[in-house]
N, C-alpha and C positions, 0 to 999 in steps of 0.2 A: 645896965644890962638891956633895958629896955629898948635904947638906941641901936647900941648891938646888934641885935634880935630883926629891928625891921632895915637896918645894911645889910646884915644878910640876905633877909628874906626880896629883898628890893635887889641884890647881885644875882639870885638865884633866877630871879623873874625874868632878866635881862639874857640872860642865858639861854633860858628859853625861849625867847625871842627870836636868839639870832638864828634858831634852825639849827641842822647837822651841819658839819664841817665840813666845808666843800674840800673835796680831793683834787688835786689838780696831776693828773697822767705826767709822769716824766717823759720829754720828747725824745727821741732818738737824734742822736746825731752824726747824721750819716758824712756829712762833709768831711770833719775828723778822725769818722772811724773807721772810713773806707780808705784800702790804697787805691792805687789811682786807677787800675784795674777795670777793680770792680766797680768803683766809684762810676766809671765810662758806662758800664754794662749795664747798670742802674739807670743811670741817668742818661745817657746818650753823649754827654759833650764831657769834655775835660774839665776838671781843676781850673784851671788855667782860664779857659774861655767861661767858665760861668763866671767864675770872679769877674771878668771884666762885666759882661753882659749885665751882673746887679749893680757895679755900681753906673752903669748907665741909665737904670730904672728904679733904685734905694729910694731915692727920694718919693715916688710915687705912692710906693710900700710901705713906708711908718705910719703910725700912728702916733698922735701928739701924746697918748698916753699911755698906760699900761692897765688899764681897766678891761675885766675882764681876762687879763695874759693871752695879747695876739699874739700871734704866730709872728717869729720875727721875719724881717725882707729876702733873709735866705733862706728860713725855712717854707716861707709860701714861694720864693721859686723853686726850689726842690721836692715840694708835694706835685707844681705844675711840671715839671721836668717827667715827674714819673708819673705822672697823667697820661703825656703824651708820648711815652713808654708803653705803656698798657690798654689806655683805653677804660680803665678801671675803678670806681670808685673804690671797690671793695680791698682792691689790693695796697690803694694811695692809704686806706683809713689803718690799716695793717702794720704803713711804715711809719702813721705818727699818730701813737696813740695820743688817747685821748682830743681827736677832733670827730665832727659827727659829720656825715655826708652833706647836710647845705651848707657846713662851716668849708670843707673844701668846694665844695662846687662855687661859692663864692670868690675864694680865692684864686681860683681857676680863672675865672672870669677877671677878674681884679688884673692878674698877674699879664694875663692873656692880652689886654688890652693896653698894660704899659710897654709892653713888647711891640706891640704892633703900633701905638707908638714912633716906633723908630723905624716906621716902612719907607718914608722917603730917602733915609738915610740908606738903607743899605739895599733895596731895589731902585733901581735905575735904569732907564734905556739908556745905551750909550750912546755918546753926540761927540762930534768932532772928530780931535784925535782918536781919541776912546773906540768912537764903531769905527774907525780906520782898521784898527787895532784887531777889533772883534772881526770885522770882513775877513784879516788875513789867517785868523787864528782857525776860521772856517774853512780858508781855501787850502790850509796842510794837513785838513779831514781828507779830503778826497778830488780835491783841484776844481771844487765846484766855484763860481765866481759869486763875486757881491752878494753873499750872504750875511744878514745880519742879525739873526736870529730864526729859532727854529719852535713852529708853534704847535700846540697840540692844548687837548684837555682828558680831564682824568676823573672819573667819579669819585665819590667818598662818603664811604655808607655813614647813615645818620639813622637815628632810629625814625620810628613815623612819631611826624610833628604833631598828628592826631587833628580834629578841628576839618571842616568844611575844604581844606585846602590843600590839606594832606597828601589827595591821587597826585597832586604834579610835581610832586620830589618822586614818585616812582616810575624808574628810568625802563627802558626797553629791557636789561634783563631783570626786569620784574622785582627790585628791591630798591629801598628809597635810597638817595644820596645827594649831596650837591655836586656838581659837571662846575669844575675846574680848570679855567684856562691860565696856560701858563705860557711865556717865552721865554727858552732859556738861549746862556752862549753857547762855545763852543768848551766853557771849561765847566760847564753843567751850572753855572750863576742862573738864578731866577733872574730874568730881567723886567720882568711885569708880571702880573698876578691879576686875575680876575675871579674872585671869588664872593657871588653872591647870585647866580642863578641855580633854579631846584633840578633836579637829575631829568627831566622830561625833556627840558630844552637843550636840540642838537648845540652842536658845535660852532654851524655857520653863523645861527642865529647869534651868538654871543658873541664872536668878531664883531659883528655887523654891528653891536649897542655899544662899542667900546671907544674910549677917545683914543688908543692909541689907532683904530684904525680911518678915527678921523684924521689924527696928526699924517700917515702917509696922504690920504686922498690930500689936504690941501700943502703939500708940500713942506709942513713943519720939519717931519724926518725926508733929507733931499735926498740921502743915498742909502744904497742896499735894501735886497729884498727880503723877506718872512720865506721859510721852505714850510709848508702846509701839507696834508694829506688831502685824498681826492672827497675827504669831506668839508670842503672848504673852496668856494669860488675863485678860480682862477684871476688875479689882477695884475695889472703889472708892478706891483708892489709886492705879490703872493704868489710865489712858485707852487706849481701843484706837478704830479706827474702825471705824464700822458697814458690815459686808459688802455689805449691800442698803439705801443709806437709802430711807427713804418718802417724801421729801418736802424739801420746798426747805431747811427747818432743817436738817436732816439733816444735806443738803449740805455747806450750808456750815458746819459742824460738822465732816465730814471734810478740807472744802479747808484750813480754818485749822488741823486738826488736822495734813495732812500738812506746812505752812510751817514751822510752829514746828518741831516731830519733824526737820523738814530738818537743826535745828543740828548733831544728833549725827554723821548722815552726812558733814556741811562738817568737823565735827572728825576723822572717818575721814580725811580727803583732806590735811587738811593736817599730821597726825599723823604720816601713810607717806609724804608729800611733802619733809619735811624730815629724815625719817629712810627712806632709799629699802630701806633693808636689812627693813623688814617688808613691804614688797609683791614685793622680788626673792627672799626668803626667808630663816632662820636658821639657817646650819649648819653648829649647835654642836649640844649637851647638853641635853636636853630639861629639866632641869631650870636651866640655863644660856639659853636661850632663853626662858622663864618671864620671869628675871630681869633680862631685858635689855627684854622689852618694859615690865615695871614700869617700869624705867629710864628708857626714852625715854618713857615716858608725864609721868613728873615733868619731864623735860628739855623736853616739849613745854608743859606749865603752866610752868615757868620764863620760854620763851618768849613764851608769851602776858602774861604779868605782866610783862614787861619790856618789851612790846610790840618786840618781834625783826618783823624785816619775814623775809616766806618766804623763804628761800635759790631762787635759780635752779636750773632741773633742769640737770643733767649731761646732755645728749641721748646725746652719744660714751660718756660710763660706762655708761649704761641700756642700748645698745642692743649694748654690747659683753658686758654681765656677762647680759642679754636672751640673747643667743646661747649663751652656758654655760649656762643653765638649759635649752633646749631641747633639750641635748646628753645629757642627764641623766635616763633614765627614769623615777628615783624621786623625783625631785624636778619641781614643777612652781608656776606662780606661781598692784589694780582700786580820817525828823523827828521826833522827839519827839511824843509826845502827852499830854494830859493822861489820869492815870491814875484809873480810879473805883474804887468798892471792889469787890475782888476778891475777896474772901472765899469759899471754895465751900465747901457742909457735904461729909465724906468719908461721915456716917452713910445707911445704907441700904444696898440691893440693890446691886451694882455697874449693873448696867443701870437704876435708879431711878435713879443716883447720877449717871452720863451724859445720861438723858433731861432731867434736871430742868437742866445746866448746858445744855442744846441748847433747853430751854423757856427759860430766863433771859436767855441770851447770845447766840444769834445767830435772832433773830427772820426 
């Protein structure tokens, strides 16, 4: 009896040892139990294109074990999916229970950066045939010539970084963000991306640091020009419009010039439309918000190459997650034609180089 007695007493101890019993949250599984719908509305992209998109990045995502119980490779892209949905920790922690806000915010990041990842893959300036292609797809916008992208940038609220260094992400309208340059085509593709200066620094300045606008100065890219706004210096590589035209060509030199130029702003709208977390703002890590908008900028060319129809806005999410932001002073939030030869020379003055496609083209 006696041995008896101290098995027990020695099982009991042990028992007590190991603590309460850890509960572990059952996850939602939204992949399955959305149709496809809602699934979009959620998430932004399809069925279809997420599947692909993990298994371009599963490998990155596992873990060699299960210690712990991580999140599996779809379920931490589909926490990040509705990140940049939202903009939200609170609402990401909502759809899977049991994780705690650094356990997502890491995988945020994790997910964010196997994504971007694959930027050489699917941003690309085009060369060759290709901006042949892109020139022409420009010139049955509005018969502007040798256009081969169209440049702009775009703020995107971030919260304050806090720290000695904080005033220079606070942009001219007086709220912090990063100043996002982007060029797109004519079919709204991101074709280059620059993201990594703070919302104080204009426009021209961030051209001017950039290799793609080394590659024109020394002739890497030989043909077609950039359509710019009049915040940005006139090159002969960089169409701008003319402040004051003189005269009917002029004109219609800047009307065609603003249609075409349109594209990049259509690619701003539907960029933050299907990802709402850059117009309601990012707030994460400044160096974590960097890598999420690369992110969804390849997710947005994904889209478009798949041709993904826009997701529906959430009116109730915007207008709910709309009201936190204003709660929050440091943080604050917008037929075919036939083609002739389009050839343009880039040699000369920049303003030579303008007058002479305004003498040629639009009479």
């Amino acid at each position: 009896m006696g041995d008896n007695f101290d098995a027990e007493l020695l099982y009991i101890e042990m028992l007590e040892n190991l603590g309460p019993e850890r509960v572990i949250a059952e996850r939602n599984d939204h992949f399955y139990l959305m149709d496809d719908t809602k699934f979009v509305m959620r998430y932004r992209l399809s069925k279809q294109v997420t599947l692909k998109l993990l298994q371009q990045i599963e490998g990155m995502l596992e873990y060699p074990t299960n210690r712990n119980i991580p999140l599996t490779p779809i379920q931490q892209l589909l926490l990040t999916l509705r990140f940049y949905a939202t903009g939200s920790f609170q609402i990401v922690i909502g759809d899977t229970n049991g994780v705690s806000k650094a356990t997502i915010s890491r995988y945020i990041k994790i997910v964010s950066e196997a994504i971007a990842s694959l930027r050489h893959h699917y941003i690309c300036f085009p060369s060759g045939d290709e901006a042949r292609a892109v020139i022409q797809e420009f010139y049955r916008i509005c018969n502007f010539p040798g256009v081969i992208g169209a440049i702009d940038c775009t703020h995107i609220p971030i919260q304050s970084p806090g720290g000695q260094n904080a005033e220079v992400f606070r942009n001219r309208k007086q709220y912090f963000s990063i100043n996002v340059q982007t060029i797109s085509d004519a079919n709204l593709l991101i074709r280059n991306v620059i993201a990594r200066w703070p919302g104080s620094v204009h426009d021209s300045f961030i051209f001017d640091n950039t290799q793609i606008r080394m590659m024109f100065e020394t002739g890497r890219i030989p043909e077609g020009h950039l359509l710019g706004d009049n915040g940005y210096r006139l090159a002969p590589y960089l169409l701008t419009p003319f402040l004051n035209p003189r005269n009917e060509r002029q004109e219609n030199y800047n009307r065609a010039h603003v249609e075409t130029r349109n594209t990049v702003e259509r690619q701003y709208g539907v960029w933050k439309r299907r990802f709402p977390a850059l117009s309601l703002g990012l707030r994460t890590k400044v160096r974590t918000s960097l890598i999420i908008i690369v992110a969804t900028a390849i997710l947005h060319n994904i889209a478009i190459q798949t041709r993904e129809e826009e997701p529906p806005e959430d009116q109730e999410l915007l207008e709910y997650l709309q009201e936190k932001r204003t709660q929050d002073r440091n943080f604050l939030m917008f037929d075919d034609v036939p083609v002739p030869n389009i050839d343009v020379p880039r040699d000369g003055a920049p303003a030579a180089v303008r007058q002479r496609i305004v003498d040629t083209h639009f009479l």
